[in-house]
C-alpha positions as semicolon CSV with decimal commas, in nm:
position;residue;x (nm);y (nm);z (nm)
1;X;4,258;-16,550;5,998
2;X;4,060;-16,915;5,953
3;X;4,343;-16,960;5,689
4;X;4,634;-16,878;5,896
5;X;4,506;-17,022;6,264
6;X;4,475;-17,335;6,035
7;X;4,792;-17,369;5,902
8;X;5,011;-17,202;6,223
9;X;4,802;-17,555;6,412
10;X;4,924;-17,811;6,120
11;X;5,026;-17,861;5,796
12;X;4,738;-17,822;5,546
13;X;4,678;-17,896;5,145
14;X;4,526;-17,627;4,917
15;X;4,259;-17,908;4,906
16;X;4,197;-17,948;5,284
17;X;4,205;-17,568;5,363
18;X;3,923;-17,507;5,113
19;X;3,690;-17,820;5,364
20;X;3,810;-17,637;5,630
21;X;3,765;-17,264;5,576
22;X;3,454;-17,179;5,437
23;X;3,610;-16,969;5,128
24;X;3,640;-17,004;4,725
25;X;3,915;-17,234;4,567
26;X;4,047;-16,857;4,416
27;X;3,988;-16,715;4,761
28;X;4,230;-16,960;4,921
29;X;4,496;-16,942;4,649
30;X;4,520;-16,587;4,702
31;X;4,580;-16,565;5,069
32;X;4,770;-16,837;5,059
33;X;5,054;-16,617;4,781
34;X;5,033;-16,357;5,020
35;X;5,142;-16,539;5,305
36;X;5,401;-16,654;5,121
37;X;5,497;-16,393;4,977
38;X;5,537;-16,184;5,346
39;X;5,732;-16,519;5,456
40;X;5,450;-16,615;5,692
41;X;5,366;-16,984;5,547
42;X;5,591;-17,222;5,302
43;X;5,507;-17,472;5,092
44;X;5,675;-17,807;5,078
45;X;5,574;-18,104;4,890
46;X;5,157;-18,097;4,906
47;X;5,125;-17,916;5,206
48;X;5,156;-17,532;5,317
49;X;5,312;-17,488;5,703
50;X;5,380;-17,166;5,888
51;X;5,730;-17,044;5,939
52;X;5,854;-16,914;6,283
53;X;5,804;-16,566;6,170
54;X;5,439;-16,641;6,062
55;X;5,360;-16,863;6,403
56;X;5,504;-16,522;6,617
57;X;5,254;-16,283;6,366
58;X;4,970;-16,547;6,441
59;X;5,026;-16,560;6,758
60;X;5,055;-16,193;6,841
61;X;4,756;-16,096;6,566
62;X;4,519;-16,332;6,785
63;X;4,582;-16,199;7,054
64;X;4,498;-15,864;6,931
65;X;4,198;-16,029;6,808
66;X;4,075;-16,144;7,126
67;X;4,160;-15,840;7,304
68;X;3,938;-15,605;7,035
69;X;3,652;-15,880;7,151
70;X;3,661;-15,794;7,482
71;X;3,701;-15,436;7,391
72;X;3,359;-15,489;7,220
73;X;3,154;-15,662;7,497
74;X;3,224;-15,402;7,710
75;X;3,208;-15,061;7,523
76;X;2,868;-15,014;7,598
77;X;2,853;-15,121;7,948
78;X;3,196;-14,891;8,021
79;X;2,982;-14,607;7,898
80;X;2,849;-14,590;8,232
81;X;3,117;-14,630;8,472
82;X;3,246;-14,332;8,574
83;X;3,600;-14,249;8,469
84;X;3,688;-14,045;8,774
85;X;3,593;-14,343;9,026
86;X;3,808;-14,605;8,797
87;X;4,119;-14,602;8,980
88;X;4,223;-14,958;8,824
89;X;4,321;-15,089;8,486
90;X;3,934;-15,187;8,246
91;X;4,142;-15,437;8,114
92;X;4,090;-15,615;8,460
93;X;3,687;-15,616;8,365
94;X;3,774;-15,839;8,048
95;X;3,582;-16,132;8,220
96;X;3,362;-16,014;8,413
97;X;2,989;-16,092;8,417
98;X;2,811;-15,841;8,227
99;X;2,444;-15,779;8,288
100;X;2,232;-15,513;8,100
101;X;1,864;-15,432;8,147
102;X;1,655;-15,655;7,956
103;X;1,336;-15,480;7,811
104;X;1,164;-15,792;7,795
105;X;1,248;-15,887;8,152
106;X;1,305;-15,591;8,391
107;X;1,284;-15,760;8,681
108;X;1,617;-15,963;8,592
109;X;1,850;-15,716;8,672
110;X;1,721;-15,647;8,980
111;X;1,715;-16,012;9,011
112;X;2,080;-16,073;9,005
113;X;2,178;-15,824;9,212
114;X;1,981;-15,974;9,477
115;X;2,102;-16,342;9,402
116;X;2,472;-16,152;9,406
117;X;2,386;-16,045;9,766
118;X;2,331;-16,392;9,896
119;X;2,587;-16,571;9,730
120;X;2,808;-16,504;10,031
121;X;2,841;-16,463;10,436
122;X;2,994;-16,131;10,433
123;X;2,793;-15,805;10,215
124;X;2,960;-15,472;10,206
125;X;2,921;-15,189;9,990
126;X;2,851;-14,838;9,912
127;X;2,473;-14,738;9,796
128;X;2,351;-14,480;9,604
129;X;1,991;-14,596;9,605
130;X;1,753;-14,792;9,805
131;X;1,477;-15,006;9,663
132;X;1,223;-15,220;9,882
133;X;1,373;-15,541;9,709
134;X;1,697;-15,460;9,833
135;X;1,593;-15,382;10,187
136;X;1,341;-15,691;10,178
137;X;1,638;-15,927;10,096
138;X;1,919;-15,762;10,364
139;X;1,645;-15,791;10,594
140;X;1,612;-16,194;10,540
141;X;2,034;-16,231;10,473
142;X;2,040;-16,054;10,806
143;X;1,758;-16,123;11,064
144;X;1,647;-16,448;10,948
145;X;2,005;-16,531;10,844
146;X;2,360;-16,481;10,963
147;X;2,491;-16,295;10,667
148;X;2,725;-15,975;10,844
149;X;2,603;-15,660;10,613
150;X;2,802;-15,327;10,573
151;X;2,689;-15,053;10,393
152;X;2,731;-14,668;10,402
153;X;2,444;-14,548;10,187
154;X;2,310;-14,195;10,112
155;X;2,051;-13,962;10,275
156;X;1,846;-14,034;9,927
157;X;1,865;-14,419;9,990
158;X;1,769;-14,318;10,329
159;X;1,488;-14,108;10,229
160;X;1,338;-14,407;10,001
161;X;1,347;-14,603;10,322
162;X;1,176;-14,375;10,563
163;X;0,853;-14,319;10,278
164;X;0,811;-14,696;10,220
165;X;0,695;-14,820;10,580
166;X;0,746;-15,142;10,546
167;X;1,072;-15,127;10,436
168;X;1,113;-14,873;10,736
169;X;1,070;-15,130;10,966
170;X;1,230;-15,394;10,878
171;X;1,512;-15,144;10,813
172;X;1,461;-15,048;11,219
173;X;1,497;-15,423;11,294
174;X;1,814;-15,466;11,104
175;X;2,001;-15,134;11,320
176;X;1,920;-15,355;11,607
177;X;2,105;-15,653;11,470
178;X;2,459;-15,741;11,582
179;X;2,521;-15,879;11,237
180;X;2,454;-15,543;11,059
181;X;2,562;-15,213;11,028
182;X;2,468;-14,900;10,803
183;X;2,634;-14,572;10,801
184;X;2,535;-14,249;10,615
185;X;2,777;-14,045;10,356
186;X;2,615;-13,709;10,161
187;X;2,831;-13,793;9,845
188;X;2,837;-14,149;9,711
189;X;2,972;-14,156;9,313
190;X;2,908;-14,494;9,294
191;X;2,725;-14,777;9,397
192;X;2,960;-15,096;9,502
193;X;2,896;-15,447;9,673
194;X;3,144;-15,644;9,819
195;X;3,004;-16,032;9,847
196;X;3,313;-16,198;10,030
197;X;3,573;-16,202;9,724
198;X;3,373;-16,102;9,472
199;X;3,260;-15,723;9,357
200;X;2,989;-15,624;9,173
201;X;2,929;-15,310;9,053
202;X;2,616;-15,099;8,961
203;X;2,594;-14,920;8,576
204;X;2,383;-14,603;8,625
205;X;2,362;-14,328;8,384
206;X;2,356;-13,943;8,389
207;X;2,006;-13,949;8,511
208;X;2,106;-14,200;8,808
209;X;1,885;-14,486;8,607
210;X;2,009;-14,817;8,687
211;X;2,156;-14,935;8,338
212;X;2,325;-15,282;8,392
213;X;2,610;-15,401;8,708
214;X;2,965;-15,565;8,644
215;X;3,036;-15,872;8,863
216;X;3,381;-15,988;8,885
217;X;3,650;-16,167;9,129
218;X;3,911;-15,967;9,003
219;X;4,132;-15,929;9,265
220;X;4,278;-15,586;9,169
221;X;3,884;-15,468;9,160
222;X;3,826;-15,623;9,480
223;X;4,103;-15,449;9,647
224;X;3,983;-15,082;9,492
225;X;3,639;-15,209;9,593
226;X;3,742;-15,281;9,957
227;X;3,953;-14,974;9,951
228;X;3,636;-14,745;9,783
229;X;3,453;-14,882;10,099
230;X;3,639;-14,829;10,362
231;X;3,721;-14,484;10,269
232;X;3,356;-14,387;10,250
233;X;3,285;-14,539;10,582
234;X;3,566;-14,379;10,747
235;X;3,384;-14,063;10,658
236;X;3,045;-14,148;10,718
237;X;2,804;-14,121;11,024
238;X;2,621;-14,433;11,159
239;X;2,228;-14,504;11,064
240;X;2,032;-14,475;11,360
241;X;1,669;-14,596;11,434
242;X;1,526;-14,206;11,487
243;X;1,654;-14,119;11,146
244;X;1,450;-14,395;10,965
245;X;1,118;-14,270;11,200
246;X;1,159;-13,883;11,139
């Protein structure tokens, strides 16, 4: 591929492909004959250039290329979304941030995620779990702040809440806030945010272990986000302060 992305950009010697590509004199000889031979490159007075058939291989065989690279970078991640919640096409994740859970650094993750949360004025989402981080940081986006939050979470998130007091009550103080709202759904697949334009999603595996998140401004993902939301807190039933103190 060095060989033939060289030659589809410019005309190139025998001599200058071998300082360019980092092959043997015989090396380049021989994949040079076989171009040839297959009509992909010619050879006219020192130099070898690539036909129009060879420029519409090139062209097509890099993109394959690049396409089996972002394949790669997200087969693992992929591993843990689940199929029956993906209602749009991967090949929208292609660039989207991936972050995985650093051994070295566990606290990174969870770091993002709550950078991700305050990158914007408008935070909705679906919730599977509750941590005090999380409830610590809506609490300052929300009380101390004028971020608008959204989020139907589940009676285990809830449950996480209610047996950390602190995060109790600053939980209570935010259900007294204009600026946010939190709902309660018993089945939750998924856990989604919604920061203005942008989605990210969580990577949990079979054990419910956070894994890695996805964040991307897709807008096809945003709209299945936005949809994915709004569905779940159609059906849910709104948070109030005697749940969180029972």
């Amino acid at each position: 591929m060095a060989v033939f992305e060289a030659v589809a950009e410019a005309p190139w010697s025998r001599h200058e492909l071998r300082g360019e590509v980092d092959a043997s004199r015989v090396t380049i000889a021989r994949i040079l004959r076989e171009f040839e031979d297959r009509n992909w490159i010619e050879y006219s007075g020192q130099t070898y250039s690539v036909t129009p058939l060879g420029e519409w291989v090139c062209d097509k065989f890099t993109h394959l290329v690049d396409e089996m690279e972002a394949e790669h970078r997200l087969r693992k991640p992929l591993q843990w979304l689940p199929a029956d919640v993906v209602t749009f096409d991967i090949q929208c994740l292609r660039d989207a941030e991936i972050i995985l859970l650093d051994e070295s650094d566990a606290t990174a993750l969870i770091r993002r995620i709550v950078e991700f949360h305050r990158s914007g004025d408008w935070v909705r989402g679906v919730a599977r779990v509750a941590a005090p981080v999380f409830v610590e940081n809506q609490w300052e986006l929300t009380i101390h702040g004028e971020t608008r939050v959204e989020i139907v979470v589940t009676p285990e998130a809830l449950d996480t809440v209610r047996n950390h007091p602190p995060s109790a009550q600053r939980f209570r103080e935010m259900l007294d806030a204009e600026n946010a709202c939190y709902s309660v759904h018993e089945d939750i697949p998924i856990s989604v945010g919604i920061v203005d334009g942008t989605v990210g999603i969580n990577l949990t595996d079979d054990q419910g272990v956070l894994k890695g998140g996805l964040v991307t401004d897709d807008e096809s993902i945003h709209s299945w986000a936005v949809e994915l939301f709004e569905t779940y807190r159609e059906k849910s039933r709104p948070v109030t302060p005697d749940v969180i103190s029972a």
